[in-house]
C-alpha positions in Angstrom: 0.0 0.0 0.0 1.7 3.6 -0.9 0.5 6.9 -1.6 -0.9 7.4 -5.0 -1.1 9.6 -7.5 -4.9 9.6 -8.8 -7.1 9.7 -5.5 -10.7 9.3 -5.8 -12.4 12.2 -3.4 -14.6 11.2 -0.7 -18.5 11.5 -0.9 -19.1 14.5 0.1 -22.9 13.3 1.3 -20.7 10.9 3.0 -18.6 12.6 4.8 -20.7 15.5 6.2 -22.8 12.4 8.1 -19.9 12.3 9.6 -18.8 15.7 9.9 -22.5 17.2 10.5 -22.3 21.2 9.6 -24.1 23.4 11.4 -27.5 24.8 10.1 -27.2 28.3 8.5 -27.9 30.8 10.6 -30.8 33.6 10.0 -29.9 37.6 10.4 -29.8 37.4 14.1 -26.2 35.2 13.8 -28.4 32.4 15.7 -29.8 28.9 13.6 -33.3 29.1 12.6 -34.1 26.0 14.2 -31.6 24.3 17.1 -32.9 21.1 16.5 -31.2 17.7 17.7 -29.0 17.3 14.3 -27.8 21.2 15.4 -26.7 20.3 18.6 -25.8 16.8 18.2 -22.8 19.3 15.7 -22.0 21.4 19.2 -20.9 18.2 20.9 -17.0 19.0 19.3 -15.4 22.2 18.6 -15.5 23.6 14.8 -11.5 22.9 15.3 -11.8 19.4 16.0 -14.2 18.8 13.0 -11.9 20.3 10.7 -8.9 17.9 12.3 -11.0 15.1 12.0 -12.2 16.1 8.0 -8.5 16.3 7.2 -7.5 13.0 9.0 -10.1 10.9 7.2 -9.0 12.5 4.1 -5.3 11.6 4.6 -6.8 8.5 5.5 -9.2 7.8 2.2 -5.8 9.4 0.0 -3.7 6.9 1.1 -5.9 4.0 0.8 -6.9 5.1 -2.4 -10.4 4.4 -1.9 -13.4 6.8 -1.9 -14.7 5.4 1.0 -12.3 3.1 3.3 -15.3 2.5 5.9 -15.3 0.2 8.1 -10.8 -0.5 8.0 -9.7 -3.1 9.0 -6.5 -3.1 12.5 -4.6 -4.5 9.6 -5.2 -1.3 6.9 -4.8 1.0 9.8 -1.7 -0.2 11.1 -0.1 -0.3 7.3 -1.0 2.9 7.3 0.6 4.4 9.9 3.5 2.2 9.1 3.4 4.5 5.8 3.3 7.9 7.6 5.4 7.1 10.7 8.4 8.8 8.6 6.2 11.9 8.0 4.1 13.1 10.9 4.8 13.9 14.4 3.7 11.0 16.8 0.9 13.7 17.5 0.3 13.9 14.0 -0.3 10.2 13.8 -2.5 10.0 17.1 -4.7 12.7 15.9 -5.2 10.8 12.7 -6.0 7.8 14.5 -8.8 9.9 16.3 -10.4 11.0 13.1 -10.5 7.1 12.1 -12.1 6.5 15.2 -14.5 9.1 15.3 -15.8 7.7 11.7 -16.2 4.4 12.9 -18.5 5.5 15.3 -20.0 7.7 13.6 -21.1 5.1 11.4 -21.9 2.7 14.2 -19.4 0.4 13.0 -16.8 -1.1 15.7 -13.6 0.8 16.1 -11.2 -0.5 14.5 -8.0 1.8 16.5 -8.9 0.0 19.5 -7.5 -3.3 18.7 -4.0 -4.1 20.3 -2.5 -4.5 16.8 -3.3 -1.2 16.2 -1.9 -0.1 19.4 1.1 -2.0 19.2 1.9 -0.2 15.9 1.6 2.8 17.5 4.2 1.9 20.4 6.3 0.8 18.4 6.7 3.5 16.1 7.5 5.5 19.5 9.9 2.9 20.7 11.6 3.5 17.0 12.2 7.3 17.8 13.1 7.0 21.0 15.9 4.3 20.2 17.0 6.7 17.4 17.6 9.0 19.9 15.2 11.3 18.5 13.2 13.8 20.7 9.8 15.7 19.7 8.7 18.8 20.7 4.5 19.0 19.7 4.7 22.6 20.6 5.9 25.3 17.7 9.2 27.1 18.8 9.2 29.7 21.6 10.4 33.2 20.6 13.1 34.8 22.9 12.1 38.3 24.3 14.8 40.0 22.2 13.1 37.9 19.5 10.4 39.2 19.9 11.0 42.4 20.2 12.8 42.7 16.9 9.8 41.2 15.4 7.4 44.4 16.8 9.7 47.0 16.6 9.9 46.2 12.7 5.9 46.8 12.3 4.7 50.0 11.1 1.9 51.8 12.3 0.4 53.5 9.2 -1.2 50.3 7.8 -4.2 47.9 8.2 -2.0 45.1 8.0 0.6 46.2 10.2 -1.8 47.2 13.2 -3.5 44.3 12.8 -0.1 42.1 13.0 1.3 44.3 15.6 -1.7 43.6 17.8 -2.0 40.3 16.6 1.4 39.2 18.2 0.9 41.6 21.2 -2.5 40.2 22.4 -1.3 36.5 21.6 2.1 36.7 23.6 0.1 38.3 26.5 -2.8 36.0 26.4 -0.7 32.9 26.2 -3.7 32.3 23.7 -4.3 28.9 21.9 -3.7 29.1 18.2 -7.7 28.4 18.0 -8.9 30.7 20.8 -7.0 33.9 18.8 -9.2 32.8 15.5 -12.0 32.5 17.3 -11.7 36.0 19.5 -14.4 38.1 19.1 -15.2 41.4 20.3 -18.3 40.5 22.4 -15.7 38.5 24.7 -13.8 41.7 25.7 -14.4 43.5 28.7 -12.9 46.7 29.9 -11.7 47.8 33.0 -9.4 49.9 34.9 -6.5 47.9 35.1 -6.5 46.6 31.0 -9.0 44.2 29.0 -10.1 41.3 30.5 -10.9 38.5 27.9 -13.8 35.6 29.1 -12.7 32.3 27.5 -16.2 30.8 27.4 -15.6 27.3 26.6 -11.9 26.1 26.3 -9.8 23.1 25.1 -9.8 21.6 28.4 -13.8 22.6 29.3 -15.5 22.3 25.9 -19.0 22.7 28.0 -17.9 25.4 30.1 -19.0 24.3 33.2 -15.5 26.9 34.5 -15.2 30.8 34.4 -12.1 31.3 32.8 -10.4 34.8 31.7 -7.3 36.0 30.5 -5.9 39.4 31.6 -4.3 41.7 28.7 -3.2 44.7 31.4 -2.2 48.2 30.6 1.6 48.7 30.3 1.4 52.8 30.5 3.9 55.1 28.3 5.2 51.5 26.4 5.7 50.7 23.3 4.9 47.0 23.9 1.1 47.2 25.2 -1.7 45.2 24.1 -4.4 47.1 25.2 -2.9 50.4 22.9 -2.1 47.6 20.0 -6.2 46.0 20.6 -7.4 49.2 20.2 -5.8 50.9 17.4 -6.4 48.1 15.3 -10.4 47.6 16.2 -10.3 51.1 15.5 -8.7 51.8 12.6 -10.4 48.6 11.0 -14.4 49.8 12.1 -14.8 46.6 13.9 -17.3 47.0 17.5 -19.0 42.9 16.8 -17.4 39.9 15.5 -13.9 38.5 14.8 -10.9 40.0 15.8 -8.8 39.3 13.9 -9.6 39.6 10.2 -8.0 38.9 6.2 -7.7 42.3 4.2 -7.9 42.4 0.7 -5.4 43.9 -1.5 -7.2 46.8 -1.8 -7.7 47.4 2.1 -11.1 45.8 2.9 -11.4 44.2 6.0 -13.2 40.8 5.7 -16.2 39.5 8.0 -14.7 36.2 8.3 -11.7 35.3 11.3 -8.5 35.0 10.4 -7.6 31.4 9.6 -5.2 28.9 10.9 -2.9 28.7 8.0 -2.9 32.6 7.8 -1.7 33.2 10.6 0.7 30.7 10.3 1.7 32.5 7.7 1.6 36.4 9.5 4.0 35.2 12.1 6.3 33.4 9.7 6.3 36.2 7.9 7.1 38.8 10.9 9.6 36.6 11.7 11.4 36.6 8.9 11.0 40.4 8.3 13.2 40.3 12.1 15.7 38.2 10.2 15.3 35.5 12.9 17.0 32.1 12.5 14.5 29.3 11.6 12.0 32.0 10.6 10.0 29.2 8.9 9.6 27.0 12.2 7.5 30.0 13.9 3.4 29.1 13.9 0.7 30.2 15.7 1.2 28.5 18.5 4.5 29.6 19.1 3.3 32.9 20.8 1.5 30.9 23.4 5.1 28.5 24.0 6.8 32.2 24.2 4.6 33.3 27.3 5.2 30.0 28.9 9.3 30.1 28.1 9.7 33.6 29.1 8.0 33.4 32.3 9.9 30.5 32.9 13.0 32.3 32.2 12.3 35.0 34.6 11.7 32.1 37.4 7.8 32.3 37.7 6.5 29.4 39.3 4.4 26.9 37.1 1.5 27.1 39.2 1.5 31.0 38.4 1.9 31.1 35.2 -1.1 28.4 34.5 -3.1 31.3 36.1 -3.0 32.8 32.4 -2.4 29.6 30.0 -5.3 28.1 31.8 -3.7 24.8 32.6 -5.5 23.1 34.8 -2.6 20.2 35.2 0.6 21.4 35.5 2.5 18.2 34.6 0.9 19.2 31.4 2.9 21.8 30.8 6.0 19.7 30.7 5.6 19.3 27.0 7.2 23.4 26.9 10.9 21.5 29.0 13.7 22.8 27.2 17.5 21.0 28.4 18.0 24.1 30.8 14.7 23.4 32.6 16.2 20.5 34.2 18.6 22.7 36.7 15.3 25.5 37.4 13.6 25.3 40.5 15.0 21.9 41.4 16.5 21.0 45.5 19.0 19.1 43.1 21.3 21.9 42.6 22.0 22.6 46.4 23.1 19.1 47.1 26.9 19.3 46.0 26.8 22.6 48.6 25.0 20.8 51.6 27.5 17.4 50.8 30.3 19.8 51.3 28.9 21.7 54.1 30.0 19.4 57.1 27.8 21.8 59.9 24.5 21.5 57.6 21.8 19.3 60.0 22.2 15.7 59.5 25.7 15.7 58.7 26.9 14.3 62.3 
């Protein structure tokens, strides 16, 4: 089995069983009717949908068929056999979600549950690990000097370069998710006397938002590097008081309706960064603003547990997956052992 050329497309009937869309909504931004077919589509996030539309598409191009439904342990584990060179081990477990989710979608039996599947899987880890080989899920973090070269490089006559400015100010000081800065809209700030506070609604970790969660973009008087003055110049000189954000603008200055979308701003901090003339300008993403706040903070010795206060994380040992080598010798007894094993008065030494 091997990628092919000449792939047949899904059925698109097909697939949006599986990947419901949401019934249009009437002048008032709401659906006309919130029947059970409209909420059985707000059981995921629109982000997950879209992950899950692109993994059974990578799966269905790879098979080569237009409908691979139900797969076999078998095809699966060939299949990521075929990718394991490709993708991230994320990658690959986010793919094998998507092929879950149509199985039972389809009320057939899930075929990523078997232990051959699984054992693929593993071992494909083991494989990395015994080549020494270490992944980092999250995007590059951007140094403060980084990313002050990055802003200081943005002009301030343009649409696009208040919106970028801000863009990057609000996302480093948010320690936003890629997807909550696409899906920002004005009705979620709130102003007050100390900057903008921001309410999160639902989240990645609370997708029913049973918790009130808010980030804090503060005031940072008489600086050049302050969100709040870099919010509202662009929401200003846009015309935007309702809806997304952050916005596309056409060539001939036209602010769109529509957010901003994953792969363009990708693109907007790729871009900044290589207007900086940063090393490895083409690693940056959209997440790596949110990596920055976390590696920054860490730098300047904040504890985890305060820094979560922002990224919102409600387990901390998540937030492990931001380690760099250097983290090993931060806020760790380890380091005062050679001093107490040489200190012949400290308690217990007699």
């Amino acid at each position: 089995m091997g990628e092919l050329k000449q792939v047949t497309e899904l059925d698109r009937r097909i697939l949006d069983r599986l990947v419901p869309v949401a019934a249009a909504p009437d002048e008032t931004g709401l659906p006309a009717v919130r029947d059970a077919h409209w909420y059985a589509r707000q059981a995921y996030a629109d982000n997950t949908y879209r992950a899950y539309r692109a993994g059974v598409h990578d799966f269905a191009r790879w098979t080569n068929m237009s409908f691979p439904f139900p797969a076999t342990p078998e095809l699966i584990g060939a299949y990521l056999a075929a990718r394991a060179d490709q993708y991230a081990i994320a990658t690959l477990e986010q793919r094998l979600h998507a092929i879950s989710f149509a199985h039972r979608a389809l009320g057939e039996k899930d075929p990523t549950k078997d232990d051959y599947v699984k054992a693929v899987l593993k071992g494909i880890k083991r494989d990395r690990a015994t080549q020494g080989a270490h992944e980092q899920d999250q995007a590059p973090a951007f140094s403060l000097a980084d990313f002050r070269a990055m802003v200081d490089g943005i002009g301030r006559e343009k649409l696009a370069d208040l919106r970028d400015r801000a863009y990057l100010m609000v996302g480093l000081y948010g320690a936003f998710r890629q997807s909550e800065m696409t899906g920002l809209t004005v009705e979620q700030l709130a102003e007050t006397d100390q900057g903008i506070a921001v309410r999160m609604g639902k989240v990645k970790q609370d997708q029913e938002g049973r918790f009130k969660y808010v980030k804090a973009l503060p005031y940072v008087e008489g600086s050049d590097y302050c969100p709040v003055a870099a919010l509202k110049a662009w929401l200003d000189a846009a015309g935007i008081d309702k809806g997304p954000v952050f916005r596309g603008i056409s060539r001939w200055g036209k602010v769109s309706a529509r957010a901003l979308s994953h792969t363009a701003t990708n693109d907007l901090i790729k871009r900044r960064a290589r207007a900086a003339l940063l090393p490895n300008a083409g690693e940056y993403s959209g997440h790596s603003l949110r990596a920055s706040f976390v590696t920054i903070m860490r730098d300047m010795e904040v504890p985890d547990a305060l820094i979560a206060r922002q990224t919102h994380h409600r387990n901390l040992q998540m937030m492990t997956v931001y380690d760099r080598v250097e983290d090993a010798f931060r806020q760790t007894p380890v380091v005062d052992l050679g001093g107490w094993l040489a200190d012949a008065s400290m308690p217990g030494m007699n």
